[in-house]
N, C-alpha and C positions, 0 to 999 in steps of 0.2 A: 504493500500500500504506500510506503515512504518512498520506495522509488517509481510511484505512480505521479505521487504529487508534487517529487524533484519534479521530473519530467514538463509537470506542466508550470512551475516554477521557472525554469529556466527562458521557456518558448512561450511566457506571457509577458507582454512588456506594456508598460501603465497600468498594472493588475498585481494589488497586494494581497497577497497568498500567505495566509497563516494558521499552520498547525500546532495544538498544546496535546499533553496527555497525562490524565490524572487518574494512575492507577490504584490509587486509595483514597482513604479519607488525609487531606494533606491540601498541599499548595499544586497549581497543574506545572508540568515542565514542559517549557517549549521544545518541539520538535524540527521544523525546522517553520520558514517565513522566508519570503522577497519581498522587497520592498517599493518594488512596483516601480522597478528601473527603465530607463526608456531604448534598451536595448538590451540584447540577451549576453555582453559581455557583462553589464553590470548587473545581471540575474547571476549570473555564475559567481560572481562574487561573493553575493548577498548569500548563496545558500552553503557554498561552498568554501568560500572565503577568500582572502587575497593569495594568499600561497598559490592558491590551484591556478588563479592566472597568470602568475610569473611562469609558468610552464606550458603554456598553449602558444597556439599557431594560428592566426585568421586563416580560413581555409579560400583561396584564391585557385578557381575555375577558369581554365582553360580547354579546349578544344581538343577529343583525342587524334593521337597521332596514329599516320599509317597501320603502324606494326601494331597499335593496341587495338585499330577497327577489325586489321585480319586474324587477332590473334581472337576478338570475342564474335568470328565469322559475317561480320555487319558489310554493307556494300556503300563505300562513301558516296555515290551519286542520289542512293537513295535516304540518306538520313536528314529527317528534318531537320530545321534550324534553329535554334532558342527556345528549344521544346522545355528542358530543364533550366532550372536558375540553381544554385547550392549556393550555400551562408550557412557560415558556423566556424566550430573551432576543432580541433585536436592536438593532440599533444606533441610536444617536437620529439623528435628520434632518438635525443642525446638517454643514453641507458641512466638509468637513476631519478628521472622526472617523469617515466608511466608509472602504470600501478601493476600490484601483482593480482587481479583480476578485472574481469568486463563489467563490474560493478557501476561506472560512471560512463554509460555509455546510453546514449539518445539518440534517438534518431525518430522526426519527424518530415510528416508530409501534408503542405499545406500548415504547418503549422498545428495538426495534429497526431499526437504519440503513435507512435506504429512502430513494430517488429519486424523489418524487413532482413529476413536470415541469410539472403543474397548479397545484401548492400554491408552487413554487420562482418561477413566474413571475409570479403574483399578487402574489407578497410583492415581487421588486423591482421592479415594475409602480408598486406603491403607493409604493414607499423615493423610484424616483425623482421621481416629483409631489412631494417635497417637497426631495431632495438628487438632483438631475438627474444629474451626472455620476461617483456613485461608486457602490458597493454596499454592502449591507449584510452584518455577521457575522450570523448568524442560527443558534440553535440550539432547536428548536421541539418536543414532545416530544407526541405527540397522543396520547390514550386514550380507547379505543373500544372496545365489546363484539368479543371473537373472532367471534362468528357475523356481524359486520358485516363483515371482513376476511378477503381471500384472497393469500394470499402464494404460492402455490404459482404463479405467472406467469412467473417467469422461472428458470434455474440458481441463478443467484446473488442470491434472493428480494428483489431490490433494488427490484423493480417491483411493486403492491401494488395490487390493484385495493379501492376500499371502495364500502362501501352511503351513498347521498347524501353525493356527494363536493362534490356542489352548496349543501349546507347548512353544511359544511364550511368552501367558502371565499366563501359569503357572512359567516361569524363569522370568518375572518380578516379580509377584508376590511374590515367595519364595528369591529371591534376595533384594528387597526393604525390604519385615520384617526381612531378618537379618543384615542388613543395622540398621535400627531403634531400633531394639532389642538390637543390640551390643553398638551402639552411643548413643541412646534419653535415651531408659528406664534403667539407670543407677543413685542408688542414695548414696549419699556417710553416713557412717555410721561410727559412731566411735567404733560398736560392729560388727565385721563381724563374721558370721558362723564359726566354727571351723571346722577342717578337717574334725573330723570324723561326724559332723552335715552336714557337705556339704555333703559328699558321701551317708549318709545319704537319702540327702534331693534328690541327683542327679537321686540316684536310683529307689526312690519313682516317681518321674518323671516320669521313663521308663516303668510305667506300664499302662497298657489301666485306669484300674479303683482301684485308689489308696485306700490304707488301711495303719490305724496307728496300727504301731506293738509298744511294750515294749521294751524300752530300758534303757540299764545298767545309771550307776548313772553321764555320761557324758552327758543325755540329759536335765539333769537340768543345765548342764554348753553351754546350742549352744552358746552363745554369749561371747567371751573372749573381755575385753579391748584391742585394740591397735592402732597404728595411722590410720587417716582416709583413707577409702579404697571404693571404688565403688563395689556392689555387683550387680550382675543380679537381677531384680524384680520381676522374674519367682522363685530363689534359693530362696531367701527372704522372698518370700511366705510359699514356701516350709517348709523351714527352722520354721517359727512362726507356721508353721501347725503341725508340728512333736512337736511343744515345746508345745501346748494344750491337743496333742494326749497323750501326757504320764504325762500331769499333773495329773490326778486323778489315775492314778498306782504309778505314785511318791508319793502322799499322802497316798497311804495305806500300801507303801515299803518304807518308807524314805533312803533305800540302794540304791534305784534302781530297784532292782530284779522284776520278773515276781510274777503274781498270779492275778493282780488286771484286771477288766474287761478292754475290749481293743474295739474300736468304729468299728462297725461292715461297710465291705465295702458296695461301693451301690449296689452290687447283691441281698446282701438280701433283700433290699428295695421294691421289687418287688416279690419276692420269694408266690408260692402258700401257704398257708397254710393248703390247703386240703392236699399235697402232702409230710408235715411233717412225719416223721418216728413216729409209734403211740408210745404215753406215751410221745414224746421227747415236752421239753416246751423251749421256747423260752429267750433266752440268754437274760440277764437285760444289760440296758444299764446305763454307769451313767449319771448323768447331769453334765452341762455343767459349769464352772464353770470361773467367772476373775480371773484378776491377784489378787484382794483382799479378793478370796475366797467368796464371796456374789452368791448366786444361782442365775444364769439367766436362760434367757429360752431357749428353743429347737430352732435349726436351722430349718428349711423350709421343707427340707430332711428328719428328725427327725418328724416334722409333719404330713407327706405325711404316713410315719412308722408307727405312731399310730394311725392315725385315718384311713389306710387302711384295708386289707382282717386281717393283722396280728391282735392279741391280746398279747400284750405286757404289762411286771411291771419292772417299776423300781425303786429303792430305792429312798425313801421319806425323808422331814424332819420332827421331829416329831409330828410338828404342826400338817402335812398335812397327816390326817388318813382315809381321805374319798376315796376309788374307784367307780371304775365302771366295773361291770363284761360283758363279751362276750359271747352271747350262738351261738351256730351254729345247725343248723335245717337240718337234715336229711331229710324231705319231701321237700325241697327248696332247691336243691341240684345248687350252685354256685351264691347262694346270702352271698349277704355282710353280717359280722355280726352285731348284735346289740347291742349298749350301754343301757343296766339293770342300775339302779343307788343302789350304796347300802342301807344301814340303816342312815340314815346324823348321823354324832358325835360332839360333843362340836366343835372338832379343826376346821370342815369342816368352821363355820362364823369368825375365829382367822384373823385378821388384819395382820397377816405374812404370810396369801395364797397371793400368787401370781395372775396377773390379768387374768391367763391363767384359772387357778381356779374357779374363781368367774364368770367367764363370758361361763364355761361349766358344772355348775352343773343348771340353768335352761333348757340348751342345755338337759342333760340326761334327766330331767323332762318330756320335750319334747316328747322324742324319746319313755320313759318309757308307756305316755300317749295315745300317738298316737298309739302306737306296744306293746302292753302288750306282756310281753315274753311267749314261748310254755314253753311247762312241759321239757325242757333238760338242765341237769347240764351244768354250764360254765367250759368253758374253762380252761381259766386262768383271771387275772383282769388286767383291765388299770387304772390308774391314774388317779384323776376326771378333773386334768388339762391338759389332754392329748388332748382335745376338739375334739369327734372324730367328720370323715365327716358323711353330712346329707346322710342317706341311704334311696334309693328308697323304695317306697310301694311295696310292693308283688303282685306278677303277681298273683295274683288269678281269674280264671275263673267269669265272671262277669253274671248273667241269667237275661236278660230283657225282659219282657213281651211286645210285639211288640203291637202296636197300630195301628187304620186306622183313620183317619178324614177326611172328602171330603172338598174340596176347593172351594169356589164357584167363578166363573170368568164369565165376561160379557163383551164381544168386543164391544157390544153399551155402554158400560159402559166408556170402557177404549175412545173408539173415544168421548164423552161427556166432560169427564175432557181435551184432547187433544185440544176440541176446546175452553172448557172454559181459557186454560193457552194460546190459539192466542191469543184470546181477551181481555184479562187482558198486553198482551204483546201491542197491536196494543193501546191502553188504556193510556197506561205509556207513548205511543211517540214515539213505534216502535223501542225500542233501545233492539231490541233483543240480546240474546249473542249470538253468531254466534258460538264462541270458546271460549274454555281458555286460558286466555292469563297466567295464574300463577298455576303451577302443582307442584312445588318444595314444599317440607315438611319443615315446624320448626324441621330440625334437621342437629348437624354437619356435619353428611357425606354428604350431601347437601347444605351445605353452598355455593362452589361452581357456581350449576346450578343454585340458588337462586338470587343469585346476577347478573348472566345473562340474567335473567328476567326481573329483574327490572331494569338493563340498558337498556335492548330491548323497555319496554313499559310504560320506564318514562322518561322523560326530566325533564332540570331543573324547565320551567315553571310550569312544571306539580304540583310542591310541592307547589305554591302560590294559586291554586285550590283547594286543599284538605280540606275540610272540616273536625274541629276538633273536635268528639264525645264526649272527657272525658279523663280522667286520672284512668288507671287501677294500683292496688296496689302501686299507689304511685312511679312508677319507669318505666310505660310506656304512652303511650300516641296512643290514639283508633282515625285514620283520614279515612275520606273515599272518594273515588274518585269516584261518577259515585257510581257504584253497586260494587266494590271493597274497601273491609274493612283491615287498616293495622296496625299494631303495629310497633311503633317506642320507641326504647329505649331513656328515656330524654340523661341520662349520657353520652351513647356512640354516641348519634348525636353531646349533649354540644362539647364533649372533641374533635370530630372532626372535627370540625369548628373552636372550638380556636386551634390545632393546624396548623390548614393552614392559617392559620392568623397568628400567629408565625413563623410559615415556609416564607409569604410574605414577613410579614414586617421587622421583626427583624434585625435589623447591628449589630452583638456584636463585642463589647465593645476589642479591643486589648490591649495585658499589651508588652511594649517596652522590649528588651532584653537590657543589658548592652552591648552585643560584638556582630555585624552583624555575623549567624552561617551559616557556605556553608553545602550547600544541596547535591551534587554532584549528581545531576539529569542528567541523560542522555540528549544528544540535543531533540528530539524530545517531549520529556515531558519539556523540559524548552521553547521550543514554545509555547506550548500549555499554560502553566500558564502565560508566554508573553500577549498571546491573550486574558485572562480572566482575566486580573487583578483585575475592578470592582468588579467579582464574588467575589474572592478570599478576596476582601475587606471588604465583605458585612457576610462575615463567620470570619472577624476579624484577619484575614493574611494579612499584609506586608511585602512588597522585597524591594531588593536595589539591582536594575538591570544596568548590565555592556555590554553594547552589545558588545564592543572590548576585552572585557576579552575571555580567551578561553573556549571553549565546557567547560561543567559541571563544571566552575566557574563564568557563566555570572550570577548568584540567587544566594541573599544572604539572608537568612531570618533576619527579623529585631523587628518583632510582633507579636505574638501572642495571638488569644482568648482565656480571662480564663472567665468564669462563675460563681461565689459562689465556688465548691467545682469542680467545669468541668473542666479541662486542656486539651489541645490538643498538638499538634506538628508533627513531619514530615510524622507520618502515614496516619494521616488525611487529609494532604496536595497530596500524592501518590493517594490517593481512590479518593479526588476532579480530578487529573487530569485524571486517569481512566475515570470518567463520565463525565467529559467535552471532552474528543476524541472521546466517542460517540456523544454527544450533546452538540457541540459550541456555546458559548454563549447562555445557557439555564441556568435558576436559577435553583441548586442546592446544599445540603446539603452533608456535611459526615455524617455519619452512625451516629456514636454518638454524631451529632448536633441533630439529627432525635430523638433521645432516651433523650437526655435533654428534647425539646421541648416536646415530649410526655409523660413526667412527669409533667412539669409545668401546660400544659393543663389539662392534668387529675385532678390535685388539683384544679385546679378555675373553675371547671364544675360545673354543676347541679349535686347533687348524688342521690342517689336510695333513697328513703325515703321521698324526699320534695315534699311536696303538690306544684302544681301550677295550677296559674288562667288562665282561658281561653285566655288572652293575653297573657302572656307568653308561653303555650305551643304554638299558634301561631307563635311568632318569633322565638321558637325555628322551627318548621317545614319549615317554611318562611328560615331561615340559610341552610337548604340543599340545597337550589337553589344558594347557595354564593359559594360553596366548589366544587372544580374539581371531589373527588371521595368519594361519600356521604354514600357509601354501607358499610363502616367499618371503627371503629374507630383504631387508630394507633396503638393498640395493636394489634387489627386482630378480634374482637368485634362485631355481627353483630349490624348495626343499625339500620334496619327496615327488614320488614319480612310480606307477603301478610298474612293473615290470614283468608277472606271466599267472594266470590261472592254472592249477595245477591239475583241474578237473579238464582242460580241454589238451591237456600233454596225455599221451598214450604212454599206459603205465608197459605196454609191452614192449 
């Protein structure tokens, strides 16, 4: 309900909105109020407070571009024009000013509250490409012709179907990244690009699939000293990519000038070799070199180059004398070719090959052993550190001499063993399996359904029953239930137990501030932490609460938890009242209490390697009937996992 009537708090302007609540017999406490501001930057204030606004962005509407109209399938000749208007705010990119939930998050049309799960997921889609792990405040205010919009979809008109909702949020989307583009990813540099290095770098930009050309003796100068300046991190890039691209032409021209080889674009990375003009051989490329001149290795791209269709050489250093040739097979027409290895020479075992070296001259071996070459001159030769990729075997026609064997089958046979396995069942006590109760696989992508299994068909008692087999390599533990056999990790059951036992019991420890610090929390989150004090105590927060003081000066913080090396403060306090306006008065942690604790437990765990005696894995098994959620240790760890029914293994 409170964040019904933020909602219309913020998106009402000349409109004084005021909420109290008085849950007893007592004085009423305000909840929250606007004060009927003549725009919805100074509704945000009023309900939220000033803080919230030092951290927003005017949200400023532009036109999508190309690549976002093809990217959300829309046809530029046919999109209307001025069909949406947007106004509003969010939050800027810089990590530390979102929040750690979608709590402050609005979104209106026409100036009324709607849900639009299209528009809500784009925006933090986009927030977090630039701030990964928080969210944004967001309050977005769309206007649109009525006859585009149908609100009549749901009771509580929250749901809002529009006419090109696709148009829609391609202009957020191309609007929000140039928002962030121009604001967040800016870094300040005391060497900015020079002129002719920017136009340079701008140009290069503008092209689908970039190439480093040669240039004159100013490209050893892109970066001039002067005061610091913010450069775009797109130009920047740019700019250090052209200053590598002509470093090995700057080495062989110390002027500048052209002659020296230039890094070939990505077309040819793919380019057929079959389809070469004959005789023509393939352009060297050089290596790649640092700032201190020391040979590194090949980009990814560079790799994909030589160890594809192509057969490529490039200049060596003199150690490294060893290739590897390419031959290409005329009767296998549009097979890869093959890495031959040469004659090995002294330099090929030299301590200055590279690891790229050493780790593809058994690779040619390999390839040499498995695919002896046909009688056709090579090509041209590759590098023996070029590692090329593994090339499939040859399709060659396969001739098998078919065979016939008779089966022999016996229906009196088959009904004999059918009734021998009733009466081995009626035998044991009649505890037939009827079904499976565990089909999920040991494996991640299952993890999962794994775990809903074994909520389904275990309870806590259930783990005081299991009988304990043995200890396998020393890091798991063999229990069996009934005809159900399981494996349970010592470690990750240890460390999940001690941390909810941590998580229980722990009060940390508060360190007093010298000067009570105002929070300026809006009314309604200052109830909330009113009503939770306890909690808030027991995570090592203390206040010094004023209930005659006004709105978002009645909390004063006074305490705070520190840890060994853990510090907390008012982020942590925001994420507590989040989960407590879900769940009042429920014990819970902030995030990074959660990530303390599940360190501390991980060290005072059992660890993989220690032998233990059959009491002890006992009460280690015996602790998962103590723990609310016993399926995974706090890092996300399975800790136990069904491994085989013993009723469906043939006892013969």
């Amino acid at each position: 309900m409170v964040h019904v009537l933020q909602a219309y708090c913020v998106v009402s302007t000349g409109v004084r909105i005021t909420c109290s609540n008085q849950s007893g017999p007592g004085r009423r406490g305000a909840v929250l109020s606007s004060a009927g501001g003549p725009s919805m930057r100074d509704n945000i204030g009023a309900v939220f407070g000033p803080k919230q606004l030092q951290s927003l962005l005017p949200f400023h509407q532009v036109s999508p571009t190309e690549n976002v109209i093809e990217e959300f399938g829309l046809k530029d000749a046919d999109l209307p024009k001025q069909l949406f208007t947007i106004s509003g705010f969010v939050s800027q990119g810089e990590h530390g000013v979102g929040r750690s939930a979608t709590d402050r998050q609005f979104f209106f049309i026409n100036k009324r509250p709607c849900d639009p799960p299209k528009v809500s997921r784009l925006v933090n889609e986009v927030y977090h490409s630039y701030n990964r792990h928080q969210y944004p405040f967001v309050a977005l205010n769309i206007t649109v012709a009525s006859e585009c919009v149908d609100v009549n979809v749901t009771p509580d008109k929250r749901q809002i179907f529009l006419q090109e909702e696709k148009l829609l949020l391609a202009i957020l989307k191309t609007s929000l990244v140039a928002m962030y583009e121009s604001g967040v990813n800016k870094i300040g540099v005391n060497h900015p690009p020079s002129a002719k290095a920017a136009a340079a770098a701008a140009s290069e930009l503008r092209q689908t699939i970039p190439s480093s050309e040669n240039h004159d003796g100013s490209s050893e100068n892109v970066l001039n000293p002067s005061p610091k300046t913010t450069a775009n991190l797109a130009l920047l890039k740019a700019a250090f990519s052209n200053r590598r691209g002509s470093k090995s032409s700057s080495e062989k021209s110390p002027a500048g000038g052209g002659g020296g080889p230039t890094q070939k674009s990505l077309q040819c990375f793919f380019k057929d070799p079959a389809r070469r003009p004959p005789g023509a051989k393939s352009p060297a490329t050089p290596r790649r070199e640092d700032a201190k001149g020391a040979t590194g290795g090949r980009s990814a791209l560079e790799g994909f180059r030589y160890g594809g269709g192509d057969s490529e050489r490039r200049p060596e250093s003199p150690g490294a004398a060893v290739h590897v040739s390419g031959t290409k097979h005329e009767s296998f027409p549009g097979t890869p070719d093959r890495g031959v290895e040469a004659p090995p020479t002294a330099a090929s075992s030299s301590d200055d090959d590279d690891d790229d070296g050493a780790s593809a001259g058994p690779e040619a071996k390999r390839t040499r052993a498995e695919n002896p070459p046909l009688d056709a001159p090579p090509l041209d030769a590759t590098p023996l550190d070029a590692t090329p990729l593994e090339a499939p075997p040859l399709d060659a026609p396969a001739r098998l001499r078919r065979t016939t064997a008779p089966l022999r089958f016996s229906f009196p046979a088959l009904a004999a063993n059918v009734r021998k396995l009733k009466e081995r069942r009626e035998r044991d006590g009649g505890a037939a399996l009827r079904y499976r109760r565990f089909r999920a696989k040991i494996s991640p992508g299952e993890n999962q359904s794994a775990e809903e299994e074994l909520r389904k068909e275990i309870s806590k008692d259930t783990f005081r029953d299991m009988e304990v087999v043995g200890q396998f390599n020393l890091g798991f533990i063999v229990t069996r239930l009934k005809s159900d056999v399981f494996i349970i990790d010592q470690h990750a059951t240890d460390e999940k137990y001690n941390f909810e036992m941590l998580q229980r019991h722990t009060v940390i420890q508060g360190q007093r501030l010298i000067a009570p610090q105002a929070l300026g929390l809006p009314a309604v989150s200052e109830n909330v932490l009113m009503e939770n004090l306890e909690i808030f105590r027991k995570n090592g927060f203390e206040f010094l609460i004023d209930e005659d003081a006004p709105v978002m000066q009645r909390v004063r913080l006074v305490s705070l938890p520190t840890s060994k090396n853990w510090t907390f403060g008012p982020a942590d306090i925001e994420e507590l009242i989040f989960m407590l306006s879900d769940s009042p008065g429920v014990m819970c942690r902030p995030s990074r209490v959660r990530q303390m604790f599940a360190s501390r437990a991980c060290r005072k765990s059992v660890m993989i390697g220690t032998a233990l005696s059959a009491g002890e894995m006992k009460k280690l098994v015996a602790h998962m009937a103590e723990i609310e959620h016993p399926w995974n240790c706090p890092h996300g760890r399975p800790t136990m996992r069904h491994l085989a029914n013993l009723d469906i293994i043939s006892q013969d």
